[in-house]
C-alpha positions as CSV (number, residue, x, y, z in Angstrom):
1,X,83.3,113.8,65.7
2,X,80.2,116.3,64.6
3,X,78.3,115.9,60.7
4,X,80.3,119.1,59.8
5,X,83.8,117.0,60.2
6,X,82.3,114.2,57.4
7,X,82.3,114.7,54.0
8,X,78.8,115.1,52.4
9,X,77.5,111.6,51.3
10,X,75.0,111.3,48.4
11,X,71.3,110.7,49.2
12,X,71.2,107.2,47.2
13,X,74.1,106.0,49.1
14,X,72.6,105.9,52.0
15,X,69.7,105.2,51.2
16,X,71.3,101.9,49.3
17,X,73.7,101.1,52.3
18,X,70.3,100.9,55.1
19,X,68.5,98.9,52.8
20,X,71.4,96.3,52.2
21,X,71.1,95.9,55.9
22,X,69.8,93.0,57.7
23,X,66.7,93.6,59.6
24,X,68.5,92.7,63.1
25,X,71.1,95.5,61.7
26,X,68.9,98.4,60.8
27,X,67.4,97.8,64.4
28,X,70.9,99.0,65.8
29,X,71.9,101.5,63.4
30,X,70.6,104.7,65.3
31,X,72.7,103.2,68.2
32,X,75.8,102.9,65.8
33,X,75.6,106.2,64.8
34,X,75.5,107.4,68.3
35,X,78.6,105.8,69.0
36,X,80.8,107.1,65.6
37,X,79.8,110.6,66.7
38,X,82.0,110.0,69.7
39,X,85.0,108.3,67.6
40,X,88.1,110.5,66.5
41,X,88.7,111.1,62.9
42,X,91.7,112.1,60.8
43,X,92.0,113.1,57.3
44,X,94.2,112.7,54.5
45,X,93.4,114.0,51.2
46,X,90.0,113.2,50.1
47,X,90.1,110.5,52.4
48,X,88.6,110.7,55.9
49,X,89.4,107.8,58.6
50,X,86.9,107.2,61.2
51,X,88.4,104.9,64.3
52,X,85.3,102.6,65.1
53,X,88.0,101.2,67.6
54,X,91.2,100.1,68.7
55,X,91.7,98.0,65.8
56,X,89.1,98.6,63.3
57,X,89.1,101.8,60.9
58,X,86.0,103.0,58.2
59,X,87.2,105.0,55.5
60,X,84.9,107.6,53.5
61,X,86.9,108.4,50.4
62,X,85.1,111.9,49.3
63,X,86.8,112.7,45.7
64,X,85.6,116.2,44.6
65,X,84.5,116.7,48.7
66,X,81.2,113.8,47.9
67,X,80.8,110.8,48.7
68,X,79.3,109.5,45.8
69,X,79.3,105.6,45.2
70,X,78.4,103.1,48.3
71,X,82.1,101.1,47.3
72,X,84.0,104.8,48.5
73,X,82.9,103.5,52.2
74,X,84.6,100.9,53.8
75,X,85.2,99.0,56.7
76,X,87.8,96.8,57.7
77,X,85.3,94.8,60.5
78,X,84.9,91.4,59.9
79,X,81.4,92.0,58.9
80,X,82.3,94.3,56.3
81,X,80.8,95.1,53.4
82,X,77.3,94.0,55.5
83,X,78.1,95.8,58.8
84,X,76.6,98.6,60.3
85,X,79.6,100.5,60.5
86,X,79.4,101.7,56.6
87,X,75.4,102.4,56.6
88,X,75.7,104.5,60.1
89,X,78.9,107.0,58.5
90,X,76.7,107.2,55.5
91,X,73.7,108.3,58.1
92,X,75.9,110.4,60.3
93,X,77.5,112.5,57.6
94,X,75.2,115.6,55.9
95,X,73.4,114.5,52.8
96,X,75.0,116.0,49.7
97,X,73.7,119.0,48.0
98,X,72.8,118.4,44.3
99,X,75.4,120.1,41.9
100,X,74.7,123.5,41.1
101,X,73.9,124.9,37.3
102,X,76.8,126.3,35.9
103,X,76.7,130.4,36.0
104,X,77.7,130.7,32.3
105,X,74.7,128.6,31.3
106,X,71.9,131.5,31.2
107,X,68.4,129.6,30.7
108,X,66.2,130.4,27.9
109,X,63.0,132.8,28.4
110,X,60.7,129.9,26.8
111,X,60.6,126.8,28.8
112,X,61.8,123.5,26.8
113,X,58.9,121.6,26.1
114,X,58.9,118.3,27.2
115,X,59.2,115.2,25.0
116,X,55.2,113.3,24.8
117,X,57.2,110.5,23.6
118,X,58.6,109.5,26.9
119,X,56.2,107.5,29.3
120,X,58.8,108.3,32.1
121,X,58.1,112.0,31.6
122,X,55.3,113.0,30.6
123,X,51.5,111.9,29.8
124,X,48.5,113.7,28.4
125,X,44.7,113.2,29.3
126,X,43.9,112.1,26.0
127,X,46.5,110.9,23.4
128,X,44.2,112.7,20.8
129,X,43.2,115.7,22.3
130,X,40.2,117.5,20.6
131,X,41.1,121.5,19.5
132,X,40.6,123.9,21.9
133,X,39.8,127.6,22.0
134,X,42.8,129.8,20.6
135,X,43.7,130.9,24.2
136,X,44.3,127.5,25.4
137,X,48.1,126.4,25.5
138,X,48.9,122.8,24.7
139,X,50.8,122.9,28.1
140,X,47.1,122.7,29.9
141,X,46.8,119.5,28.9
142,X,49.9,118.2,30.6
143,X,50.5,116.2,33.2
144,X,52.2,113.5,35.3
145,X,53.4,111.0,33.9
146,X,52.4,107.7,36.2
147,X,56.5,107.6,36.8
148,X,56.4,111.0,38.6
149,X,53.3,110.1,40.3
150,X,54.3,107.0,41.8
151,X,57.3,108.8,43.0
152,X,55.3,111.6,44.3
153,X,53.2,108.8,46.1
154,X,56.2,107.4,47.5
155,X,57.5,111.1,48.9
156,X,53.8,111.0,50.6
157,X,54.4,108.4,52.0
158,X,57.8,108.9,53.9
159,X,56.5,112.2,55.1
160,X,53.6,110.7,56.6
161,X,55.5,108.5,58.2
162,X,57.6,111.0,59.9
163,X,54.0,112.2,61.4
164,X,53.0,109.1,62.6
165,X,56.7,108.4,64.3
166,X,57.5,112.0,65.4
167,X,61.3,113.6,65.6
168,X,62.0,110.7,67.9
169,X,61.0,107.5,66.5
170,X,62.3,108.6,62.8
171,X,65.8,107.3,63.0
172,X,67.9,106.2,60.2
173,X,65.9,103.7,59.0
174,X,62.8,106.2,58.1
175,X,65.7,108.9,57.0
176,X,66.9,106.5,54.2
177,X,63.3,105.7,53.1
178,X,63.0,109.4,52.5
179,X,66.4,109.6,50.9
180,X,65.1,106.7,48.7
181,X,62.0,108.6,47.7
182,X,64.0,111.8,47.2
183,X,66.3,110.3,44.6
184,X,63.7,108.5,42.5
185,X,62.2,112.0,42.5
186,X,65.2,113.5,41.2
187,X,65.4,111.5,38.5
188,X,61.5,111.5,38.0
189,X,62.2,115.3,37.2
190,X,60.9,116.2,40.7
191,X,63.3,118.7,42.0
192,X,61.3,120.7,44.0
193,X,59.9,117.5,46.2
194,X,62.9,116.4,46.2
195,X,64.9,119.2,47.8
196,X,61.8,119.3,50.1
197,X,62.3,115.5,51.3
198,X,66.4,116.4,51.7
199,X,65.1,119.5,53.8
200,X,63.0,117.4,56.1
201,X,65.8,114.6,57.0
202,X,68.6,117.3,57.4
203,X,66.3,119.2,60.1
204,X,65.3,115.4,61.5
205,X,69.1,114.7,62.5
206,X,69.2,118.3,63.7
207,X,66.6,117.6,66.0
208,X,68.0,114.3,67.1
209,X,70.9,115.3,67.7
210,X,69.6,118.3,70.2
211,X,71.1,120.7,67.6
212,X,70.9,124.2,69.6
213,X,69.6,125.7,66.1
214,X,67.1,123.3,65.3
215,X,63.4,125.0,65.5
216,X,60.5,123.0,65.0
217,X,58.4,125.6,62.9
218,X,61.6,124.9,60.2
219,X,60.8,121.1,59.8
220,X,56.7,122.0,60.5
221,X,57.6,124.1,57.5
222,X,60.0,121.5,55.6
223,X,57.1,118.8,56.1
224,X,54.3,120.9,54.5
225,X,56.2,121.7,52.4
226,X,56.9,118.1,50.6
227,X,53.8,116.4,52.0
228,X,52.4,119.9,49.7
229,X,54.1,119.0,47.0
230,X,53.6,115.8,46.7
231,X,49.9,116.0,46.3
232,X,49.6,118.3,43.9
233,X,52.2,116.6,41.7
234,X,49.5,113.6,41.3
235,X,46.7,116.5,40.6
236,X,48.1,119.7,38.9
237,X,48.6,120.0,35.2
238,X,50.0,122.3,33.2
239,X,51.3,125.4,34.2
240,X,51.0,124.6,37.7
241,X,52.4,121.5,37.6
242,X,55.6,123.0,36.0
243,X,55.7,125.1,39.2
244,X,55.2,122.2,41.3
245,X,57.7,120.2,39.7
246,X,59.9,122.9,39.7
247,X,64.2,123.2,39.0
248,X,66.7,120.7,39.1
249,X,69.4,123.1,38.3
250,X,70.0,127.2,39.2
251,X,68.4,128.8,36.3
252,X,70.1,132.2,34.7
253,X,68.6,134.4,32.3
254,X,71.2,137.2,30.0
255,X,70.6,140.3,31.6
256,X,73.1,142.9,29.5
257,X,74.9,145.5,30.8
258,X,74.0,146.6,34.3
259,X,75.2,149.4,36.5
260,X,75.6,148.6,40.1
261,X,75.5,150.4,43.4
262,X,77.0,148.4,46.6
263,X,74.7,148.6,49.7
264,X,76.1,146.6,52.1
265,X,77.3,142.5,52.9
266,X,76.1,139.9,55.5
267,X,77.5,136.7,56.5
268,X,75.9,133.7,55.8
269,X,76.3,130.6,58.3
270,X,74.2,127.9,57.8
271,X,73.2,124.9,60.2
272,X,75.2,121.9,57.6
273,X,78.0,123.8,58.3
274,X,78.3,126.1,55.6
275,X,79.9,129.5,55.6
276,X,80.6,132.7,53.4
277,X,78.9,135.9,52.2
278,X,76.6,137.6,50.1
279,X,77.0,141.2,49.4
280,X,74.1,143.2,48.2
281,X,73.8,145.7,45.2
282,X,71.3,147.6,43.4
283,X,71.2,148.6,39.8
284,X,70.0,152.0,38.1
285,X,66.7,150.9,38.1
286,X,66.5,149.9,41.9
287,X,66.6,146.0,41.5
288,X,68.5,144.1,44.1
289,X,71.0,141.6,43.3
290,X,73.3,139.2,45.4
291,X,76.7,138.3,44.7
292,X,77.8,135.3,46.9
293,X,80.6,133.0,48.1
294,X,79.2,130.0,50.5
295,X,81.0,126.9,50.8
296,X,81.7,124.5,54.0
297,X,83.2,126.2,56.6
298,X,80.9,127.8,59.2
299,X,81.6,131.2,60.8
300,X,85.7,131.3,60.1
301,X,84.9,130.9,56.5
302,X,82.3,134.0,56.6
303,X,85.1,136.2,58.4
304,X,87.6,135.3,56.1
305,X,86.0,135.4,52.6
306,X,84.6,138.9,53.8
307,X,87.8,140.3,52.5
308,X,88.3,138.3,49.4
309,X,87.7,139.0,46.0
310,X,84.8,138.8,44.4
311,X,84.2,136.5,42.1
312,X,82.7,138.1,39.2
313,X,84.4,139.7,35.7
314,X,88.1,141.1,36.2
315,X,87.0,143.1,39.2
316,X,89.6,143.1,42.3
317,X,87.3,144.0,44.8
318,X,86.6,142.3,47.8
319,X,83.1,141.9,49.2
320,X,83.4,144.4,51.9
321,X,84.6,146.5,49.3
322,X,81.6,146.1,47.2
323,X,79.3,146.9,49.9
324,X,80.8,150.5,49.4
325,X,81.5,150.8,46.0
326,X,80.2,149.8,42.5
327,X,80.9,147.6,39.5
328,X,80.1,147.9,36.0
329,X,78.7,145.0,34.3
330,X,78.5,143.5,31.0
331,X,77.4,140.0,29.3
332,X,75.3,139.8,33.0
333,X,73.6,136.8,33.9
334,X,71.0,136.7,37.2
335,X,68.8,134.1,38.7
336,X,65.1,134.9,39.3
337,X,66.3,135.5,43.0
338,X,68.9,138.3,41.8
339,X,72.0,136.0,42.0
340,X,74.6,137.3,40.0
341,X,76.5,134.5,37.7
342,X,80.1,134.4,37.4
343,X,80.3,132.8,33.8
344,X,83.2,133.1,31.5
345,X,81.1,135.4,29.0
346,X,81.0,138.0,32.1
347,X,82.7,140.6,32.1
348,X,82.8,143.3,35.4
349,X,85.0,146.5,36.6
350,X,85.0,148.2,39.7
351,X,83.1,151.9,39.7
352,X,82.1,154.2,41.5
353,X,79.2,153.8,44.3
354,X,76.4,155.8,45.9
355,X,75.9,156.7,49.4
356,X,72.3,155.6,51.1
357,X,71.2,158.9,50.3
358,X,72.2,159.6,47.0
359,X,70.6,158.7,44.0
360,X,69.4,155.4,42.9
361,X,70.2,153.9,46.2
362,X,67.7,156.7,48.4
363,X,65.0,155.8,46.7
364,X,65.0,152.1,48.0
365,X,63.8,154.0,51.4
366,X,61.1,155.7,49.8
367,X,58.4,153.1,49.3
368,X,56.1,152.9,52.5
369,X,56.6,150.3,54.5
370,X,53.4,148.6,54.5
371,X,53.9,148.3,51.0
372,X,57.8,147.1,51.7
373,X,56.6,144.4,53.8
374,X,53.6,143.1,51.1
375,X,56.3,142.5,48.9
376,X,59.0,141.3,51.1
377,X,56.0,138.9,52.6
378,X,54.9,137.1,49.1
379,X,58.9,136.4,48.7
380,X,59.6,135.0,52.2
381,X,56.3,133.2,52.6
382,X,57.0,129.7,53.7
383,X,55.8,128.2,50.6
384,X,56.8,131.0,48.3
385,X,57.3,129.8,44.3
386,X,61.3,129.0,44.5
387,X,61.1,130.5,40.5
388,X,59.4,133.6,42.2
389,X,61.8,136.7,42.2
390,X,62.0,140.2,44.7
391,X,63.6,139.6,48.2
392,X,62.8,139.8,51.8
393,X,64.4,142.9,52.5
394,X,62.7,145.9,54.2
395,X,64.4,149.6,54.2
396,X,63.3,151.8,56.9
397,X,63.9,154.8,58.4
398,X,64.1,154.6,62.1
399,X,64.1,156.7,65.4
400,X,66.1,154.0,68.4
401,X,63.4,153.7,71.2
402,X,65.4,151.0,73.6
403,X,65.8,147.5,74.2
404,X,62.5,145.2,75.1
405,X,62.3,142.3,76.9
406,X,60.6,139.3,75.2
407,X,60.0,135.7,75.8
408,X,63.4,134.5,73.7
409,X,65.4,137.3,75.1
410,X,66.0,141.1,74.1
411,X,65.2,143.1,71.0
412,X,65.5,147.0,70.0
413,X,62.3,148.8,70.0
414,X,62.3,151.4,67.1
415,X,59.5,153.7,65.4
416,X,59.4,154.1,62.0
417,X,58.8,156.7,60.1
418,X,55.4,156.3,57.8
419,X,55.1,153.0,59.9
420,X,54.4,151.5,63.1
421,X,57.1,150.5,65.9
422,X,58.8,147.7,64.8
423,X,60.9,145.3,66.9
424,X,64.6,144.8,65.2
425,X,66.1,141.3,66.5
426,X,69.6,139.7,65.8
427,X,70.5,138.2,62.6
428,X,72.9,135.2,64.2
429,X,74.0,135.2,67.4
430,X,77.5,133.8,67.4
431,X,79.9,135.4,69.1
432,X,82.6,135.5,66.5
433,X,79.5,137.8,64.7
434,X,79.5,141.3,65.6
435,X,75.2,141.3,65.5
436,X,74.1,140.9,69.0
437,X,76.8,143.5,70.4
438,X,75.8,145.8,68.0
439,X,72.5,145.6,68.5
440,X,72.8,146.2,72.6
441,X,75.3,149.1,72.0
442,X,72.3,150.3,69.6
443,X,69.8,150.4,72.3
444,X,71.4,152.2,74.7
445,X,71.1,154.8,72.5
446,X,67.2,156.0,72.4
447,X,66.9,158.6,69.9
448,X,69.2,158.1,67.4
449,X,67.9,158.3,64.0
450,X,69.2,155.8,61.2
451,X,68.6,154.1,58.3
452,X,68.3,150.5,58.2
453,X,68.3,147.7,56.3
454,X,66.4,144.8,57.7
455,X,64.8,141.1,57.0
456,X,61.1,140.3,57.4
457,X,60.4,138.6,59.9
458,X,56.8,137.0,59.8
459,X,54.7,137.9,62.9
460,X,51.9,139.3,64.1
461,X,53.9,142.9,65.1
462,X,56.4,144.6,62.8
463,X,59.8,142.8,63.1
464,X,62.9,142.7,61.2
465,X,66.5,140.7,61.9
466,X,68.6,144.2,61.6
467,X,71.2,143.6,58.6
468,X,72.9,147.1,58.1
469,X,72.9,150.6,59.5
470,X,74.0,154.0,58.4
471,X,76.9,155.0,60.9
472,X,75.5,156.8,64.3
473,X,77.3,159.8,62.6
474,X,76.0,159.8,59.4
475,X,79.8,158.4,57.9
476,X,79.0,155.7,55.6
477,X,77.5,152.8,56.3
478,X,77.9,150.0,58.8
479,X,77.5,146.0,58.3
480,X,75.9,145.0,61.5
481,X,77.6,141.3,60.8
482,X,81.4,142.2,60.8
483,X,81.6,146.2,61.3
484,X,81.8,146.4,65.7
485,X,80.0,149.9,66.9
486,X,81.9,151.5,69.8
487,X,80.3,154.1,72.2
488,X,82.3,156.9,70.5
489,X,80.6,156.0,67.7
490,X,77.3,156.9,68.9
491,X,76.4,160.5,69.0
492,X,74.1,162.1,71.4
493,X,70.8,161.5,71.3
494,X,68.5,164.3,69.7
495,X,65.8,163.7,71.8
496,X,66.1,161.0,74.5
497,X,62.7,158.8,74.4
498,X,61.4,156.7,77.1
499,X,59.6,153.7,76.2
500,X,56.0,155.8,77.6
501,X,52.7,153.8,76.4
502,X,52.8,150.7,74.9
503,X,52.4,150.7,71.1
504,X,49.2,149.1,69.7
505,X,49.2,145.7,68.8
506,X,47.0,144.8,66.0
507,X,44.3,142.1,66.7
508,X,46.4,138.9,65.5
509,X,49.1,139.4,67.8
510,X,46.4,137.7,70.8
511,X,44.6,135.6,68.2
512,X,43.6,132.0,69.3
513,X,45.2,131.2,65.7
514,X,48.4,129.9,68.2
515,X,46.0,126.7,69.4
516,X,45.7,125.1,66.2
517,X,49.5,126.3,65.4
518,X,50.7,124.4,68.6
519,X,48.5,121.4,68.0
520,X,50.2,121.4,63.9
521,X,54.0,121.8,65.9
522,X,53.5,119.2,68.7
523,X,52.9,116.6,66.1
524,X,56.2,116.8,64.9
525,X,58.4,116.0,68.0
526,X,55.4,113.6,69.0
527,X,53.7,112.1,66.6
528,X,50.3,110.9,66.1
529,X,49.6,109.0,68.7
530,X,50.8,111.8,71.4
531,X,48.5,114.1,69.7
532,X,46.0,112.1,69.7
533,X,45.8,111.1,73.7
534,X,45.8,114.8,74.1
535,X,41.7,114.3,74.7
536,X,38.7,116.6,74.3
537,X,39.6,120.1,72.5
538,X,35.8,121.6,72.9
539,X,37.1,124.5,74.8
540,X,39.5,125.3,72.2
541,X,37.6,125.3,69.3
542,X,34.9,127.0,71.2
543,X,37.2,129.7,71.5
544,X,38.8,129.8,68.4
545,X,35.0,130.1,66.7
546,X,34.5,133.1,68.8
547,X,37.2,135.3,67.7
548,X,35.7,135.0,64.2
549,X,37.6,131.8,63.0
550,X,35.4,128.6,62.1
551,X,37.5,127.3,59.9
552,X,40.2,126.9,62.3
553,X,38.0,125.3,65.0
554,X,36.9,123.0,62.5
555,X,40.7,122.0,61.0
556,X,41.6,121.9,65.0
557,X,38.8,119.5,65.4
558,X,39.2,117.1,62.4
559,X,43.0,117.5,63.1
560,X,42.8,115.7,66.5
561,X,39.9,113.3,66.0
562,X,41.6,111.9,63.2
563,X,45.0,111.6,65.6
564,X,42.5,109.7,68.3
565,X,40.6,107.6,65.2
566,X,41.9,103.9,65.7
567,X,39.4,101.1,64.1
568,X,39.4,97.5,65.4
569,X,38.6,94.7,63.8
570,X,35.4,92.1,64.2
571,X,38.2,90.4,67.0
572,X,38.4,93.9,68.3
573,X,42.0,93.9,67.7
574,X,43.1,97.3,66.8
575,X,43.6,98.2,63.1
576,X,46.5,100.2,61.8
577,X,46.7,103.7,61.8
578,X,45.1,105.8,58.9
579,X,48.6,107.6,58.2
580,X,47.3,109.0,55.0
581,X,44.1,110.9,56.3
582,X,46.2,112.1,59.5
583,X,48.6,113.5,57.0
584,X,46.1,115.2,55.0
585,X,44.6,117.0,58.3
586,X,47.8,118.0,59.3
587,X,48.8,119.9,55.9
588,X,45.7,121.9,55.4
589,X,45.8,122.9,59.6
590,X,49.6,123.5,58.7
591,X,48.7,125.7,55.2
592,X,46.0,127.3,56.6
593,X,48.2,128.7,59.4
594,X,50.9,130.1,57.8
595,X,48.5,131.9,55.6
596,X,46.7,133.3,58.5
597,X,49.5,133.9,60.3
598,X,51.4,135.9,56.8
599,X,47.8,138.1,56.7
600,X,48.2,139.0,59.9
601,X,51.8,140.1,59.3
602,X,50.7,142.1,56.7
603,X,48.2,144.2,58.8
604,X,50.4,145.0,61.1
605,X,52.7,146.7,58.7
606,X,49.8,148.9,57.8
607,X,49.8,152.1,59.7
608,X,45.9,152.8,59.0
609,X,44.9,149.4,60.2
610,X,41.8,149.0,63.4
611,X,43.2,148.7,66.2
């Protein structure tokens, strides 16, 4: 049995099925949900039957494809309702997703104000306020209520934790602490920490679990993210703190009529076992937007929806079909991320599309890239405003230099033109893609000129995951993710090119920044008390000062003296940790990072940059 076989189980049910435990209970339930993971399953209807053994059966009865009450698990071990067997499904299955805004209901352009005459949602700084200058907005004076900050306390504290215990000493029992704290955030109107908290225990069972997908800078990112979030719920006010708080539902906006020009459509598999697509189009004016289908499924879902309808107005085009062609658009709604809505008022027809080098779509590979890749930067960067809009896409125009050998494998070395050499890498690499066989067939061809369609990638050298291609032959266009190149397909090259000198790296791709960054990721596997046995780091921060960074010597050095810090008392018996300082070192060395690391990104797109 894997998490993708169980139906996804709401975050206060487990959370309310491992605190009903016993504590001689919760001291065996990462054991217990060891064992299910090895137990065969059956389903029938909503209802999925786990065997526990020869004689005993747990039932998760998912109506709607949730889990959604802590009664729609049971048990049939003498134990039950109080054995482990119910609170370990509930832990093994993936946390459910909260229910997505209905694409018919476009949001207004004003923000609702929120009612002062709820303690639960709202307080001011001064029940009578006195006036303020004409520019001030009454929003300034908002803030937390003490609701929202104790739960943004409590979100604090459960990521901390998950510091102090590391990946493997934050079992189930921690997981459902940050559950609890991410559904009393919910409902405190905390979406944004919320999601962050869900984020974090997801990528913990990945982890656990030895997930071959799991990367550590994901949760570093997760973690900084909430811990982030958290803190400045319990200090921002105003707009910021509207920011902070940020959506519990997809917001729309009416949009019109719009004219749209297919470009091209990727598959979309994600680690809970979710699969579909989302084709890309751009309007008149050069705006990208998404349309999308992603449900559970994995990889066979993203082949097979491919070639189904879109869903959107009365057109009867499939997404591939899309990619190539155009629709016409009225009544059109779109998320500040360029998501299409699908809403009854919407109303869409299949027109004619635009070849990559016909007018509006041969624009989009006019800007420079340095210029591209600012903008692509401030809408991938890890903490990015989820209301922010744009998208992470870069188009280039490329000559194919070869394949490079890297640390994690192979990538295709290209030069492009108005820009430096960048280095295109595989978008997934599941076989049943066609991504990483495209890409080798590419780079046996050096020479050959394309355009390309690529996501950032932040690091310090140019690099994209390659998304789409024009054709070797200049027919049409090719989606890396399902189209499969052939060597017929790939003409000669014009001019073969050996990979002569090396390009120039800019300075950040040898910066000493990576000794803080690996002392900020080996907390998470580890924990505190690893990181702090790691002893003296004068040597690093000596070097990190000299390559014209104090403030990273000194986060480095706070970072790990505050990981070694343990107090004793006047019997000399040791104290507990300071979780809550630790925490704090490790989000500004974390924030600090990622914005060092996203300037140097940015440099190295720039063609006129020192090198």
């Amino acid at each position: 049995m894997t998490a993708a076989q169980l139906p996804p189980v709401a975050p206060e049910v487990t959370a309310t099925l491992v605190e009903d435990l016993s504590p001689r209970l919760r001291k065996r339930l990462d054991a217990a949900v060891a064992k299910l993971g090895t137990r065969p399953t059956h389903r029938d209807g909503d209802t999925l039957t786990i065997a526990v053994d020869d004689e005993t059966e747990l039932r998760l009865h998912a109506p709607g494809g949730v889990v959604a009450t802590a009664d729609a698990i049971s048990c049939g071990c003498l134990l039950a309702p109080a054995c482990v067997h119910r609170a370990a499904a509930a832990c093994a299955a993936p946390t459910a997703d909260p229910a997505p805004e209905p694409a018919d209901r476009p949001e207004q352009t004003d923000p609702e104000p929120v009612s002062t005459t709820d303690p639960e949602l709202t307080s001011t700084t001064d029940p009578t306020p006195t006036p303020t200058p004409a520019t001030d907005s009454a929003a300034s004076l908002e803030v937390a209520s003490p609701a929202q900050r104790a739960a943004a306390d409590a979100l604090w504290s459960a990521g901390a934790a998950v510091l102090e215990a590391g990946t493997g000493g934050s079992g189930a029992v921690t997981q459902a602490v940050l559950l609890r704290a991410a559904h009393t955030a919910r409902l405190r109107q905390l979406p944004r920490a919320a999601g962050a908290a869900l984020s974090v225990v997801t990528l913990l069972r990945a982890a656990r679990a030895g997930d071959p997908s799991y990367r550590t800078a994901e949760l570093v990112t997760a973690l900084a993210e909430l811990l982030g979030t958290a803190y400045r719920v319990r200090t921002a006010s105003g707009a910021e703190l509207a920011a902070v708080r940020g959506r519990a539902r997809r917001p729309y906006r009416p949009d019109g009529s719009l004219r749209l020009y297919g470009l091209f459509t990727e598959p979309v598999v994600t680690d809970s076992g979710h699969g579909g697509v989302r084709t890309w189009v751009a309007g008149s004016d050069g705006r990208l937007c998404t349309v999308g289908d992603v449900a559970p499924g994995g990889v066979g879902r993203a082949l097979g929806v491919a070639d189904r309808a879109v869903r959107l107005g009365d057109s009867a085009l499939t997404h591939r079909e899309l990619g190539r062609a155009g629709l016409a658009v009225s009544g059109a709604t779109v998320s500040p991320d360029g998501r299409l809505g699908a809403g009854k008022g919407v109303k869409a027809v299949s027109a004619g599309g635009a070849a990559w080098t016909e007018p509006p779509l041969a624009a989009l590979w006019q800007t420079p890239p340095s210029e591209q890749a600012a903008h692509a930067l401030r809408f991938a960067s890890r903490y990015a405003d989820p209301e922010g809009g744009g998208s992470d896409l870069l188009f280039l125009n490329v000559e194919l230099l070869g394949a490079v050998r890297e640390p994690g494998g192979t990538c295709l070395l290209a030069l492009c033109e108005g820009g430096p050499a960048v280095r295109l890498t595989v978008a997934d690499d599941d076989p049943a893609l066609a991504h990483r066989d495209n890409l080798m067939l590419l780079a046996t061809a050096p020479g050959t000129r394309l355009r390309i369609i690529g996501r950032l990638v932040s690091a310090p050298h140019p690099r994209l995951t390659l998304l789409a291609c024009s054709h070797p032959t200049g027919q049409g266009a090719i989606d890396l993710g399902f189209d499969r190149l052939s060597r017929a397909d790939l003409s000669d090259p014009v001019a073969p090119v050996h990979l002569a000198p090396r390009q120039p790296e800019s300075s950040g791709a040898h910066s000493p920044l990576y000794l803080l960054e690996r002392r900020v990721e080996q907390t998470v596997p580890a924990g505190r008390a690893a990181l702090g046995m790691l002893g003296d780091v004068t040597a690093e921060t000596r070097r990190i000062r000299r390559a014209g960074l104090p403030t990273a010597a000194g986060l480095l050095a706070a970072l790990c003296a505050s990981a070694a810090q343990r107090d004793r008392d006047l019997f000399g018996r040791l104290l507990p940790a300071d979780t809550d300082g630790f925490a704090t070192h490790w989000l500004s060395a974390a924030r600090y990072t990622a914005a060092v690391s996203e300037s140097l990104c940015a440099a190295a797109w720039n063609p006129t940059r020192d090198t």
